[in-house]
N, CA and C atoms as an extended XYZ file, in Angstrom:
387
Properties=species:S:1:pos:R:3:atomname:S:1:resname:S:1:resid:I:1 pbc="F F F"
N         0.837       -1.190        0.000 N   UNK     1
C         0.000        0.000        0.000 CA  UNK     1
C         0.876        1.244        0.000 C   UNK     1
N         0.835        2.234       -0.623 N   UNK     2
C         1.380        3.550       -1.092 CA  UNK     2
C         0.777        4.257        0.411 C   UNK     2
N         1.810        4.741        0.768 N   UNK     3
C         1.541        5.911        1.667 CA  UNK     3
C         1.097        7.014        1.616 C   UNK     3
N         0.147        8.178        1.935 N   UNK     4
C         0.179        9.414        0.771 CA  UNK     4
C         0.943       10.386        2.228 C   UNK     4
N         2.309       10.673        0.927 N   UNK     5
C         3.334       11.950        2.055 CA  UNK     5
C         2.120       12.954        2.562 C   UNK     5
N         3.472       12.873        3.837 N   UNK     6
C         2.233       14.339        4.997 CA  UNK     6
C         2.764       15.354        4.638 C   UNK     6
N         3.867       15.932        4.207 N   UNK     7
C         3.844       16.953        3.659 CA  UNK     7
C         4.512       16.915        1.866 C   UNK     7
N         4.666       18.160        1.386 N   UNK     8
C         4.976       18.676        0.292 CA  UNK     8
C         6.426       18.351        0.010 C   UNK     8
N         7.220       17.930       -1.075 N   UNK     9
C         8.579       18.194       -0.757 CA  UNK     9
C         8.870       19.269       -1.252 C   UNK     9
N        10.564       19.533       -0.444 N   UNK    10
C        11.294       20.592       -0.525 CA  UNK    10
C        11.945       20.509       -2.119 C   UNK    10
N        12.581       21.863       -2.357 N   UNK    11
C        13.438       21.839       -3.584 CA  UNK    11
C        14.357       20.560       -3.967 C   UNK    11
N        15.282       20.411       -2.415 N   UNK    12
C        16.485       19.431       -2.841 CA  UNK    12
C        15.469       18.186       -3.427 C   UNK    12
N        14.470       17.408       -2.234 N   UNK    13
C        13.909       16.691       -2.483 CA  UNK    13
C        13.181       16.644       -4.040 C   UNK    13
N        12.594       17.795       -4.371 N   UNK    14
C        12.061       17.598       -5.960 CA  UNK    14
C        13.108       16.922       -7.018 C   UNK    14
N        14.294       17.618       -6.414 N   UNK    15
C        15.393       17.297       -7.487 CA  UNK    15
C        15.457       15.824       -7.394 C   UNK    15
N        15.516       14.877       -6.172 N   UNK    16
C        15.715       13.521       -6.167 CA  UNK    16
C        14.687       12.929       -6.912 C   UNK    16
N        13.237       13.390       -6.272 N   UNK    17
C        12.206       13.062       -7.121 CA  UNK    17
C        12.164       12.935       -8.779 C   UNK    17
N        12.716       13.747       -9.002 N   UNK    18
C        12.957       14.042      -10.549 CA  UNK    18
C        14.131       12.803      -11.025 C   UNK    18
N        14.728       12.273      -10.922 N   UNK    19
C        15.680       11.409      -11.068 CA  UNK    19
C        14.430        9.983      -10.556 C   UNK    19
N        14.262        9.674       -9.483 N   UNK    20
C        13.162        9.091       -9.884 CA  UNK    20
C        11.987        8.798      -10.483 C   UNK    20
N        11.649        9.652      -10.704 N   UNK    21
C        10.579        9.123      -12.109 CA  UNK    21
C        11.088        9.042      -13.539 C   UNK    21
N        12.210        9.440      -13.749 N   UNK    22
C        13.252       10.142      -14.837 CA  UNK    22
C        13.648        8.430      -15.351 C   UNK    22
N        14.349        7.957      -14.016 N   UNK    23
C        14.947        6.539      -13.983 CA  UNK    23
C        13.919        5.334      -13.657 C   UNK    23
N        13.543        5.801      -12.573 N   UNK    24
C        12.743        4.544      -11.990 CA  UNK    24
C        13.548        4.142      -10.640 C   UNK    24
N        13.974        2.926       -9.938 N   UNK    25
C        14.314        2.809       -9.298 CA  UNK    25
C        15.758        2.729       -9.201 C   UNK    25
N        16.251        3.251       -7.991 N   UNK    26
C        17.411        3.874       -7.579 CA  UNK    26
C        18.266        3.695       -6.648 C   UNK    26
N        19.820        3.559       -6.428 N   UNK    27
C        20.434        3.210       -5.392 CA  UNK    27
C        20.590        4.573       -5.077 C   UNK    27
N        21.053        5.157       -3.831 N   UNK    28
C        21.811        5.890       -3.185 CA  UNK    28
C        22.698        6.458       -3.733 C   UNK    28
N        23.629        6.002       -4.600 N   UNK    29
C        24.914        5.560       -5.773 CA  UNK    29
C        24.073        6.164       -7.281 C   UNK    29
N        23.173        5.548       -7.604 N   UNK    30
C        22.747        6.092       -8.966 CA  UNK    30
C        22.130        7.265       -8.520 C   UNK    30
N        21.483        7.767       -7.513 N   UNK    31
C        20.353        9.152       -7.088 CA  UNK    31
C        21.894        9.695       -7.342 C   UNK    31
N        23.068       10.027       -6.690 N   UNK    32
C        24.239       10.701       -6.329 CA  UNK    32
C        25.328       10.931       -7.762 C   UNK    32
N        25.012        9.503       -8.410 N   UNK    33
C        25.664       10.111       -9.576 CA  UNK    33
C        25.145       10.896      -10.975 C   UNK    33
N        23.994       11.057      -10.744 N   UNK    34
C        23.168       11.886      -11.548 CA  UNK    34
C        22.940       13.313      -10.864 C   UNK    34
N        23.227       13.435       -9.510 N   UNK    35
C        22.508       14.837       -9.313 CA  UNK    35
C        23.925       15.305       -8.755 C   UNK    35
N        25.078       14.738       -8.770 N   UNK    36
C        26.869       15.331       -8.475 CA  UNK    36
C        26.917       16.563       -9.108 C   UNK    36
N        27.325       16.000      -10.341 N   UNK    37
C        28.081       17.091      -11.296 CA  UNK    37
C        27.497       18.497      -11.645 C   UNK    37
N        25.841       18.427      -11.638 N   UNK    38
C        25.270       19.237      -11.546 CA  UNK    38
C        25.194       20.455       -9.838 C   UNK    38
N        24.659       19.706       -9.468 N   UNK    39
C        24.268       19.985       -7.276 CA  UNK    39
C        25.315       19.629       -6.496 C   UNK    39
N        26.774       19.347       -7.077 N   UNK    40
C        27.934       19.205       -5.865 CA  UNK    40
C        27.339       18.567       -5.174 C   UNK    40
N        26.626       17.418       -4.862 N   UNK    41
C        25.917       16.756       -3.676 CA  UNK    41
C        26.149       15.885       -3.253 C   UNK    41
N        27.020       15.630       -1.883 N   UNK    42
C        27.483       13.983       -1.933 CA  UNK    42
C        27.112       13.078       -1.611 C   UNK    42
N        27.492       11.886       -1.472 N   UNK    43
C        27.046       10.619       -1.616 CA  UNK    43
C        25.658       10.532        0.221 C   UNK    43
N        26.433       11.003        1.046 N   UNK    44
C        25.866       10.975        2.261 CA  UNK    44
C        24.622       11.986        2.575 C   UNK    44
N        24.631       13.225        1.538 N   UNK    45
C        24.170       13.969        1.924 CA  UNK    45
C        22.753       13.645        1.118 C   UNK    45
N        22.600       12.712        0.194 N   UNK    46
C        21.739       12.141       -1.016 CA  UNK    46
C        21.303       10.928        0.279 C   UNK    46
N        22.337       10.210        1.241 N   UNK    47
C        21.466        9.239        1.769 CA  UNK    47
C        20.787        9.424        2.836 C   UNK    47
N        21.143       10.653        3.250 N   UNK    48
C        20.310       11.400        4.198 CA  UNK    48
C        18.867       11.596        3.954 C   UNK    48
N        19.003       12.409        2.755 N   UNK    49
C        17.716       12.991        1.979 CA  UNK    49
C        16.513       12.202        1.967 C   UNK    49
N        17.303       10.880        1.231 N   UNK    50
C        16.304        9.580        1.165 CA  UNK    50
C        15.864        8.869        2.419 C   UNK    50
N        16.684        9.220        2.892 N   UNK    51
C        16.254        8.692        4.575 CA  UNK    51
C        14.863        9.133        4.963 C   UNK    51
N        15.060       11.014        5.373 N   UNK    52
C        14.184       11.469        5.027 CA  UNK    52
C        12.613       11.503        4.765 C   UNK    52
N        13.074       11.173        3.506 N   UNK    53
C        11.810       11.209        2.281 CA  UNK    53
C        11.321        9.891        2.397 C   UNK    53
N        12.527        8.777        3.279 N   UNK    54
C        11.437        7.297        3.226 CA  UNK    54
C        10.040        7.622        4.243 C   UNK    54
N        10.830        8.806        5.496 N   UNK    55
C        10.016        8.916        6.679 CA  UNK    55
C         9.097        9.528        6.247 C   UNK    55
N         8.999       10.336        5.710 N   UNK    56
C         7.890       11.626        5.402 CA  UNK    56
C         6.806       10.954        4.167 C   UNK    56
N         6.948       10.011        3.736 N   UNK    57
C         6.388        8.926        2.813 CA  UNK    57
C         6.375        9.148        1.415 C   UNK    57
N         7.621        9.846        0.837 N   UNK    58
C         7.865       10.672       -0.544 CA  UNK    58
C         8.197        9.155       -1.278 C   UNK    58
N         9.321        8.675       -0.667 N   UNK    59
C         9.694        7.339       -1.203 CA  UNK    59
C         9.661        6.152       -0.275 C   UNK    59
N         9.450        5.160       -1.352 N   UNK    60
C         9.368        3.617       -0.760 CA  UNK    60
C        10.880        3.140       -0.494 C   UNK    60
N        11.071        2.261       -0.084 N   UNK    61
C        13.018        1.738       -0.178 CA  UNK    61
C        12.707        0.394       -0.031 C   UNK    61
N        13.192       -0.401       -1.200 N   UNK    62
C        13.243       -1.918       -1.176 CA  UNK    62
C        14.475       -2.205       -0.416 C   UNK    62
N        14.878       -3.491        0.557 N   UNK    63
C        15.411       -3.430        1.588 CA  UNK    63
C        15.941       -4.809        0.742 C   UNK    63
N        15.090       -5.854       -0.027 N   UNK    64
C        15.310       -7.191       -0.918 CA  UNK    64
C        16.830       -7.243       -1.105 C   UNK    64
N        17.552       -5.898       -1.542 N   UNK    65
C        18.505       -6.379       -1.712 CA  UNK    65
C        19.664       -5.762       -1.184 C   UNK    65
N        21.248       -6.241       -1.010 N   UNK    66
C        21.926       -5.495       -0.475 CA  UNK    66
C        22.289       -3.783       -0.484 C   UNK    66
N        21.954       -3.745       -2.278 N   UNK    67
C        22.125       -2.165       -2.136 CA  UNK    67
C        20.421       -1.580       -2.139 C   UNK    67
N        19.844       -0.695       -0.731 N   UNK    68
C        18.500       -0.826       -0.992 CA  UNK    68
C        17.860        0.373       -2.269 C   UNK    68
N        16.816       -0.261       -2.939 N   UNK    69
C        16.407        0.885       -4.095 CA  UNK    69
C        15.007        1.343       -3.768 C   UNK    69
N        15.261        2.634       -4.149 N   UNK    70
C        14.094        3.803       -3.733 CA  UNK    70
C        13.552        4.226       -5.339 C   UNK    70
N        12.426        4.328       -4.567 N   UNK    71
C        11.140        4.472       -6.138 CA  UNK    71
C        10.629        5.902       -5.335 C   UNK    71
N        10.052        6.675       -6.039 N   UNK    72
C         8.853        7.679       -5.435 CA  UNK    72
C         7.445        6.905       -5.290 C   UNK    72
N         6.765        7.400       -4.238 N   UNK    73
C         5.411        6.705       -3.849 CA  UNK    73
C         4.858        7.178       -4.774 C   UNK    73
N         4.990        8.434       -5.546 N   UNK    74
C         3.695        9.065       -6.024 CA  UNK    74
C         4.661        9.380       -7.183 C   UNK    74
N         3.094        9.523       -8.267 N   UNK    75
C         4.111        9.782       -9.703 CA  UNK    75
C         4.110       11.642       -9.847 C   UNK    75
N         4.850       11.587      -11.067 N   UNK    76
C         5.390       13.250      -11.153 CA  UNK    76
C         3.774       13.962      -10.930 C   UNK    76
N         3.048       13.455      -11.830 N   UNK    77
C         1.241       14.186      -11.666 CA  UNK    77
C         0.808       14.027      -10.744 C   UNK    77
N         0.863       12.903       -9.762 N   UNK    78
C         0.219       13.365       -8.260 CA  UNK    78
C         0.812       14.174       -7.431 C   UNK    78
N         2.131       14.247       -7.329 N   UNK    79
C         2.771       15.340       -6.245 CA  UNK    79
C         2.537       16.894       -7.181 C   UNK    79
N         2.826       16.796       -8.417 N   UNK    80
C         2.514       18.260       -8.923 CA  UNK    80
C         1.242       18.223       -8.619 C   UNK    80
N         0.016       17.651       -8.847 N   UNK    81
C        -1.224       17.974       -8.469 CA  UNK    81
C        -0.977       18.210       -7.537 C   UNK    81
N        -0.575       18.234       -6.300 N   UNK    82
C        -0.524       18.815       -4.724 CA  UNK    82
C        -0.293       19.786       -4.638 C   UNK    82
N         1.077       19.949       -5.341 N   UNK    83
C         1.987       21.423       -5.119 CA  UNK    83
C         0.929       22.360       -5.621 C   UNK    83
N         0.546       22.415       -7.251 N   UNK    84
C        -0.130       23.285       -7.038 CA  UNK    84
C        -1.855       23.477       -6.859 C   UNK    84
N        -2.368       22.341       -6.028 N   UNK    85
C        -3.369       22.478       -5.121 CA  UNK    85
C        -3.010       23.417       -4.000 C   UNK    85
N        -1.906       23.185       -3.255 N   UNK    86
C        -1.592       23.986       -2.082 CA  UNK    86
C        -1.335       25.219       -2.661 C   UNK    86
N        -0.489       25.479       -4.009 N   UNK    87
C        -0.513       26.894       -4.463 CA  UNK    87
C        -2.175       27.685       -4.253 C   UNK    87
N        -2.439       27.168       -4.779 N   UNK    88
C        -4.238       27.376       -5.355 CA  UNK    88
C        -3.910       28.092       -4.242 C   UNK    88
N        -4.422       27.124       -3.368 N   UNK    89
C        -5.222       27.723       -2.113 CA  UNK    89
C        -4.739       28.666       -1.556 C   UNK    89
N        -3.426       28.805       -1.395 N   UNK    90
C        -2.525       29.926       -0.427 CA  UNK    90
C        -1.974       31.021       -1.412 C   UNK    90
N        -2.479       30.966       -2.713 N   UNK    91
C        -1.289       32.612       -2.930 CA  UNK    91
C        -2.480       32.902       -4.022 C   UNK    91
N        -3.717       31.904       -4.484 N   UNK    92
C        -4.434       32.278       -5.458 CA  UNK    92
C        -6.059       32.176       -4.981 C   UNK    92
N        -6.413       32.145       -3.656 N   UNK    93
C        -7.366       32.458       -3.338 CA  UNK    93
C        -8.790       31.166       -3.829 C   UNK    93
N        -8.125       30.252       -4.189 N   UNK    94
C        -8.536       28.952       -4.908 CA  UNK    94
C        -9.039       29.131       -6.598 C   UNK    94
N        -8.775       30.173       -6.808 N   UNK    95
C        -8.891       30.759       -8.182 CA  UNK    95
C        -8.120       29.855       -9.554 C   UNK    95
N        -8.149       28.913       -9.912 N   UNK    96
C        -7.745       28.359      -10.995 CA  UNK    96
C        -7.428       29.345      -12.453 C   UNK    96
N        -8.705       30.198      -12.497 N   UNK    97
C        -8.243       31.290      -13.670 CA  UNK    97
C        -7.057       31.752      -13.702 C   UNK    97
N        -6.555       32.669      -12.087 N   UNK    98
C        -5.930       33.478      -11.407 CA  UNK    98
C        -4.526       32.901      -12.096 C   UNK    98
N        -4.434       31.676      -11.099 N   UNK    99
C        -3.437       30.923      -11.629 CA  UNK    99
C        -2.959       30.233      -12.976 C   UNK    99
N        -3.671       30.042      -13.336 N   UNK   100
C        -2.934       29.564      -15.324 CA  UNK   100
C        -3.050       31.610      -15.773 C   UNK   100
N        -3.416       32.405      -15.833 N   UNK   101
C        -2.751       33.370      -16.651 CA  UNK   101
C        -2.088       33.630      -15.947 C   UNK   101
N        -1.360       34.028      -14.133 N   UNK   102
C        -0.275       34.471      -13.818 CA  UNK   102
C         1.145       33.396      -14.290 C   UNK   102
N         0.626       32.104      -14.756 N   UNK   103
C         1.792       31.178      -15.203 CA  UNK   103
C         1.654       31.122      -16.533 C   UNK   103
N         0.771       31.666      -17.144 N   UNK   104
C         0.962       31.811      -18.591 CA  UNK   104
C         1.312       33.509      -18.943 C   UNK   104
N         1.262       34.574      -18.120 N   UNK   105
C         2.431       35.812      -18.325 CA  UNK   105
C         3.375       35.556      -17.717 C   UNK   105
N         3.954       34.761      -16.662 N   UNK   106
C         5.138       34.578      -16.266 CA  UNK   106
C         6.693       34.126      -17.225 C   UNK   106
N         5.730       33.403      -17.957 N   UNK   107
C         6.757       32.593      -18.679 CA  UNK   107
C         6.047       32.290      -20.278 C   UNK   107
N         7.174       31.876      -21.059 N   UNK   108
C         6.802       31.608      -22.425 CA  UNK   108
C         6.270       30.111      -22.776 C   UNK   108
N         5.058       30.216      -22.880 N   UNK   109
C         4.731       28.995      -23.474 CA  UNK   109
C         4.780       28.332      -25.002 C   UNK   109
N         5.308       27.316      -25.023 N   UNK   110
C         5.593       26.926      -27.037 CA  UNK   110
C         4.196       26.823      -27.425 C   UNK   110
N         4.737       26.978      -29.044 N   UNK   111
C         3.056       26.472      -29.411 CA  UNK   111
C         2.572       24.937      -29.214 C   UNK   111
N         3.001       24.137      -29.124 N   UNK   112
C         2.815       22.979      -28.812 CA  UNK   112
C         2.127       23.096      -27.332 C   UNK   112
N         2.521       23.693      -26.250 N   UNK   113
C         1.977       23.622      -24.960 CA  UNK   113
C         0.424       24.572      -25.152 C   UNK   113
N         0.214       26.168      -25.802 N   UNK   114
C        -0.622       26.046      -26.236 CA  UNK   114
C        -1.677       25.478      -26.836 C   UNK   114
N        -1.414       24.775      -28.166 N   UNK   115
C        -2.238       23.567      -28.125 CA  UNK   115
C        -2.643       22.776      -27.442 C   UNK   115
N        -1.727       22.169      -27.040 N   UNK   116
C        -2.551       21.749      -25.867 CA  UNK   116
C        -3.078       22.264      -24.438 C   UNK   116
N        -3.216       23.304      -23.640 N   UNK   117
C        -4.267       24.236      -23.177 CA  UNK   117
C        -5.135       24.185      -24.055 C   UNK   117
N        -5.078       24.826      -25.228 N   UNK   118
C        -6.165       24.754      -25.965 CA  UNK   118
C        -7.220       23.345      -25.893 C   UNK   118
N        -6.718       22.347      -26.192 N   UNK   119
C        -7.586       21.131      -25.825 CA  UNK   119
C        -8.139       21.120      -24.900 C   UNK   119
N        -7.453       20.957      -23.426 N   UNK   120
C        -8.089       20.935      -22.311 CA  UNK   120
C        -8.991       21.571      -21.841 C   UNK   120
N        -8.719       22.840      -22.222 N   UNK   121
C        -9.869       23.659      -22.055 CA  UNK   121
C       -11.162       23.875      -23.429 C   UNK   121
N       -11.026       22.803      -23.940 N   UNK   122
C       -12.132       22.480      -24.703 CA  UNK   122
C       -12.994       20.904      -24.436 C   UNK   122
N       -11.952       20.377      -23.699 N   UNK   123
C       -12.473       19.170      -23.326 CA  UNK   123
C       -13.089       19.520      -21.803 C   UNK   123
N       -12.982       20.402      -21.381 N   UNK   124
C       -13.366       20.724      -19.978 CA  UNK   124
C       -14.635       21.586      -20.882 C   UNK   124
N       -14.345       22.216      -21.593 N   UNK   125
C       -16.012       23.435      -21.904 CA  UNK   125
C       -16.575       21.731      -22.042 C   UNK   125
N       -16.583       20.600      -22.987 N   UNK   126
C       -17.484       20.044      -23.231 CA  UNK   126
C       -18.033       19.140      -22.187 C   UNK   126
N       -17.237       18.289      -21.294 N   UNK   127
C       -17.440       17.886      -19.765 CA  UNK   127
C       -18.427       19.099      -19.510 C   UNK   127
N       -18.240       20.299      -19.352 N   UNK   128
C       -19.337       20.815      -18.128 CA  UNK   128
C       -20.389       21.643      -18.871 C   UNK   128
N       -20.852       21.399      -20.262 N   UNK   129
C       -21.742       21.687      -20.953 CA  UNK   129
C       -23.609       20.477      -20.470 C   UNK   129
């Protein structure tokens, strides 16, 4: 049974997260040699993290084998659905509008990501027609 984390993760943590769903499952050793060269981050300070994140219920840790491997409980779309659920609520007043145009003037969207907004929000007009 999947745990659902009690809280949100932090930055460092997203970054591990991201290597897990990126890869899939992970030693200590593979999380560390993917996020080094980039995040200076060492080997201990990555097994900390996961330590962590096993407690707070971000990740699972298979124990089966000598080196243990960590998966994320939740995939990239359920924890982003959180993050910005909790956005919603705390900086946008639960306003969904609010929020997709302050992240669509914030930043440049391709036409490809347009298009697709465009869909969704045509498949949502027809759902609530």
């Amino acid at each position: 049974m999947v745990r659902k984390p009690s809280q949100h993760p932090t930055d460092a943590e997203l970054a591990i997260l991201q290597v897990l769903w990126t890869r899939g499952g992970c030693t200590v050793r593979d999380v560390h040699d993917v996020l080094e060269p980039t995040a200076g981050v060492g080997y201990t300070t990555v097994l900390k993290f996961l330590q962590i994140m096993t407690e707070k219920g971000l990740v699972r840790r298979d124990e089966s084998r000598r080196a243990h491997v960590y998966e994320a409980s939740l995939s990239r779309e359920q924890t982003q659905r959180g993050l910005v659920g909790d956005l919603l609520s705390r900086a946008f007043e639960g306003s969904a509008a609010r929020l997709a145009m302050q992240a669509l003037d914030s930043g440049r969207a391709s036409p490809q990501e347009i298009a697709e907004i465009r869909q969704l929000l045509d498949s949502i007009e027809e759902d609530g027609s």
